[in-house]
C-alpha positions in Angstrom: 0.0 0.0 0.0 1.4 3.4 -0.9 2.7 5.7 1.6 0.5 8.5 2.6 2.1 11.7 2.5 0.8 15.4 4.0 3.3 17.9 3.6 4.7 16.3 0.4 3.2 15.0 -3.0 4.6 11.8 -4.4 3.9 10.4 -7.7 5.7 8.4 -10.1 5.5 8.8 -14.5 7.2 6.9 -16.5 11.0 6.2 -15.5 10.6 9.4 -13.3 9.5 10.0 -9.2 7.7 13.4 -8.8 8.2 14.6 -5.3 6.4 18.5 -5.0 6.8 20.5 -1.6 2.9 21.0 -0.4 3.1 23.3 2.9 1.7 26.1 1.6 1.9 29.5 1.1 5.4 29.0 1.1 6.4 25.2 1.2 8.1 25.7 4.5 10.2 22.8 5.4 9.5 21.6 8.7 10.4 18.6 10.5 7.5 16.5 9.4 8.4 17.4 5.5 11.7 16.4 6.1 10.3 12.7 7.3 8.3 12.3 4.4 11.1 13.4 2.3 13.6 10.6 3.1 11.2 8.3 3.0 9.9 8.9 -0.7 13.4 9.7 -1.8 13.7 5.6 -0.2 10.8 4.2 -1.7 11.7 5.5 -5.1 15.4 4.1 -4.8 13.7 0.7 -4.4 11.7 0.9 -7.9 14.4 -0.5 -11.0 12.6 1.5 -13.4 12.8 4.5 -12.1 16.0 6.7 -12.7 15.0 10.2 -11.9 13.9 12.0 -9.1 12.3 15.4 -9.6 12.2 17.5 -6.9 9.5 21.2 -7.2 7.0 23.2 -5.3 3.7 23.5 -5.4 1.5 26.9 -6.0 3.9 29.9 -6.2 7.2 28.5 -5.4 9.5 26.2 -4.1 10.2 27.0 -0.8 11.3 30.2 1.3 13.3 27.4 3.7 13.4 25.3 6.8 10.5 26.4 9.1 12.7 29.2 11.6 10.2 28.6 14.3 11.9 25.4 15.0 15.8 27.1 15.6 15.1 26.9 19.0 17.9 24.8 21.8 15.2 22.2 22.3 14.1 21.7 18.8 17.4 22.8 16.7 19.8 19.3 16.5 16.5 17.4 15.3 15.7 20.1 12.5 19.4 20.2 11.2 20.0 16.3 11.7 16.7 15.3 9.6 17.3 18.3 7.0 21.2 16.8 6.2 19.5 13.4 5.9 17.5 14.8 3.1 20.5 16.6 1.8 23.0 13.1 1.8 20.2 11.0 0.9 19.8 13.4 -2.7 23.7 13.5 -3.1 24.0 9.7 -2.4 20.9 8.5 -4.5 21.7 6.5 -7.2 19.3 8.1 -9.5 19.3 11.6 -11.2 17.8 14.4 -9.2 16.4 16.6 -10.8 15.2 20.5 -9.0 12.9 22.6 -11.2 12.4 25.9 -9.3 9.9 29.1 -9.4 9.4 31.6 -6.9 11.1 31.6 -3.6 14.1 29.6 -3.4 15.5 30.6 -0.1 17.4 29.0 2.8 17.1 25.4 3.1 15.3 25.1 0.0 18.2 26.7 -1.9 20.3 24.0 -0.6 18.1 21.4 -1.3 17.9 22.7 -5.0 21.4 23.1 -5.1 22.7 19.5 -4.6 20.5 18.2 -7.1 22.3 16.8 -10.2 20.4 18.9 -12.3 18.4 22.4 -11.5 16.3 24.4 -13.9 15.4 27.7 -12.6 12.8 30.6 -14.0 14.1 33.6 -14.8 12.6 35.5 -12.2 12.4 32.9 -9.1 14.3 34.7 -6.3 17.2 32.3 -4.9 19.4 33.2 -1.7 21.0 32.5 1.7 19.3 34.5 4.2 20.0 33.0 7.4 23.2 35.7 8.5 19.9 38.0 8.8 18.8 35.9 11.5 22.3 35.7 13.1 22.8 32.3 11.2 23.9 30.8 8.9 23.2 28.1 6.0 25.5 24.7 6.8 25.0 23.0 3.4 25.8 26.2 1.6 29.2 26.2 3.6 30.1 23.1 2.7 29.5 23.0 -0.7 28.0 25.8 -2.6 32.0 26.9 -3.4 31.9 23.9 -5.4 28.9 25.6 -7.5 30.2 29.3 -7.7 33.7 29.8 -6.7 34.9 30.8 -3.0 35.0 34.0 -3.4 31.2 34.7 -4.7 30.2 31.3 -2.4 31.7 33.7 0.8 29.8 37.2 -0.5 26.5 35.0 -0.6 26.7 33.9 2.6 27.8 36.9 4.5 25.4 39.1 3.0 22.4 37.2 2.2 21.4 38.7 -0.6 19.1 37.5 -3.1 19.2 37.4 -6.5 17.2 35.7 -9.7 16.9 32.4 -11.3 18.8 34.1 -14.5 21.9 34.9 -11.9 21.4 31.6 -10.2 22.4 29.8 -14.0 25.3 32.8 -15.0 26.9 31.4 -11.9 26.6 28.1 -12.1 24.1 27.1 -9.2 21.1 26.4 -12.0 21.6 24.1 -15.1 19.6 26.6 -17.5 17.1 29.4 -16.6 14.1 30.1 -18.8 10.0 30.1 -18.5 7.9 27.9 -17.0 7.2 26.3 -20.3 10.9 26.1 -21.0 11.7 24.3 -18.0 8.7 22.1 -18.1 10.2 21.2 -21.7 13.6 20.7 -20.9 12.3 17.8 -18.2 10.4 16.9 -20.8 13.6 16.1 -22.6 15.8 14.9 -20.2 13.8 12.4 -18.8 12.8 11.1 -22.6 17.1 10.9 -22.6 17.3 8.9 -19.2 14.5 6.7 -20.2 17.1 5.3 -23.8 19.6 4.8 -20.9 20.9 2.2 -18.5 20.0 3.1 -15.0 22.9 0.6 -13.6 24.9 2.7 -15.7 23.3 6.1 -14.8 24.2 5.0 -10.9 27.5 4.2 -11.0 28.1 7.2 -13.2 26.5 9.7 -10.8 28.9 7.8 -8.0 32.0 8.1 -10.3 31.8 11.9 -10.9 29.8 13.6 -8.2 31.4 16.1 -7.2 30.3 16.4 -3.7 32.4 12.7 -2.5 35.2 14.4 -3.4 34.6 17.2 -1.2 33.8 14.7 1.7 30.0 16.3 2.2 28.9 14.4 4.8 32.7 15.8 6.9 31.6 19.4 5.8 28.2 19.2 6.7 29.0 17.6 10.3 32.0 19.6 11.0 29.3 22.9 9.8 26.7 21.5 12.2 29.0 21.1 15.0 29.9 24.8 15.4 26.3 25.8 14.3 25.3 23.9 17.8 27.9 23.9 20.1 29.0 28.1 19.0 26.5 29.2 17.5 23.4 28.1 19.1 25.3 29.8 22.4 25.3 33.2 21.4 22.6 35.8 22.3 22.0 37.0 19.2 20.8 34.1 17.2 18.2 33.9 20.2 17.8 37.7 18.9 16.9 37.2 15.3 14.7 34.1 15.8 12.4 36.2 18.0 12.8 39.5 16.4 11.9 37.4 12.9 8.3 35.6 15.5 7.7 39.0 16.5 7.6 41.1 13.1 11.1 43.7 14.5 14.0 44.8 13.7 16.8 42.6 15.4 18.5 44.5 18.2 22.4 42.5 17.6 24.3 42.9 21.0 27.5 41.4 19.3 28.1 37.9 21.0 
């Protein structure tokens, strides 16, 4: 019997698994999302046919991010040890993720977008790292969007948080192609009809021989990113700040430690 799924829609066509955020208005990820993600990112590993995973949002984009209300001391090692799951299980899958974005793409749902094999973006969906507003900052970003971008422009979108568009987010490398919704839908549309001619024992071992992020040792980045992100900066007062300034609507008062 198929699992039943509420924050998440799970479908499969063809040689392909559709998995669509559903927490609307803004797909927010929260704990039970990221449950329900693992487990249909499992259940389509065990089907032979199937050699893509496409990962999108439902209604007006994909998501703005993890849900902030749960950065809290008693909540925070669960949310961060259940998102990385996600994020491994993606880079580790044997099949071909695929992340078609619109809208928001912020936070944690940049990252997840980003460490798919393959992203296409619209033109005008609004990517970015926000978290350093909130006195954070995003861990699977610091481990491997250099890879993506480059150091140097990896470190400015960090620090700053800035956003910037889908067309930007392909220019630097962090998208596949940019285009409309019809484009992208098209391009899938193509890819997949590509997969579907190949071998997905070949595909798999493929993916394994040339990802990019074993070679940067993900799992040590992300680990050694969510150690200080608990045991530093979990500790100061202003992270406290910026999670209830962002809760109650204000302007973060930063006291500098």
């Amino acid at each position: 019997m198929p699992t039943r799924f509420e924050k998440i829609a799970f479908a499969y066509e063809r040689n392909a698994a559709h998995i669509t955020l559903k927490n609307p208005p803004l797909n927010v990820i929260d704990i039970l999302m990221m449950e329900e993600l693992l487990t249909a990112i499992r259940e389509a590993e065990q089907r032979p046919e199937i050699n893509a995973i496409i990962f999108k949002g439902e209604g007006k984009c994909f998501s703005a991010g993890v849900d902030i209300a749960i950065h809290t001391p008693e909540k925070i090692q669960e949310m961060l040890s259940k998102f990385h799951a996600v994020i491994l299980a993606i880079a580790r899958s044997p099949k071909i993720s695929i992340a078609n974005v619109h809208g928001n793409c912020l936070g944690g749902g940049a990252e997840l977008a980003m460490v798919c094999d393959v992203v296409y973006t619209t033109n005008d969906a609004t990517w970015g790292f926000p978290e350093i507003k909130l006195a954070c900052y995003p861990p699977v970003a610091c481990a491997a969007l250099a890879a993506l971008v480059g150091q140097k422009r990896a470190t400015e979108l960090i620090v700053t948080g800035d956003t910037f568009t889908g067309r930007d987010a392909a220019r630097m490398g962090l998208a596949t192609a940019c285009g409309t919704h019809g484009e992208l839908e098209q391009k899938t549309a193509e890819l997949l009809a590509k997969l579907a001619k190949l071998s997905a024992a070949a595909l798999a071992v493929t993916k394994k021989a040339i990802y990019t992020w074993d070679g940067l040792h993900l799992d040590k980045g992300i680990a050694r990113a969510e150690k200080i992100y608990l045991e530093e900066l979990m500790k100061t007062e202003d992270v406290k700040e910026g999670v209830a300034a962002w809760i109650e609507k204000r302007e973060p008062k930063w006291k500098g430690r």
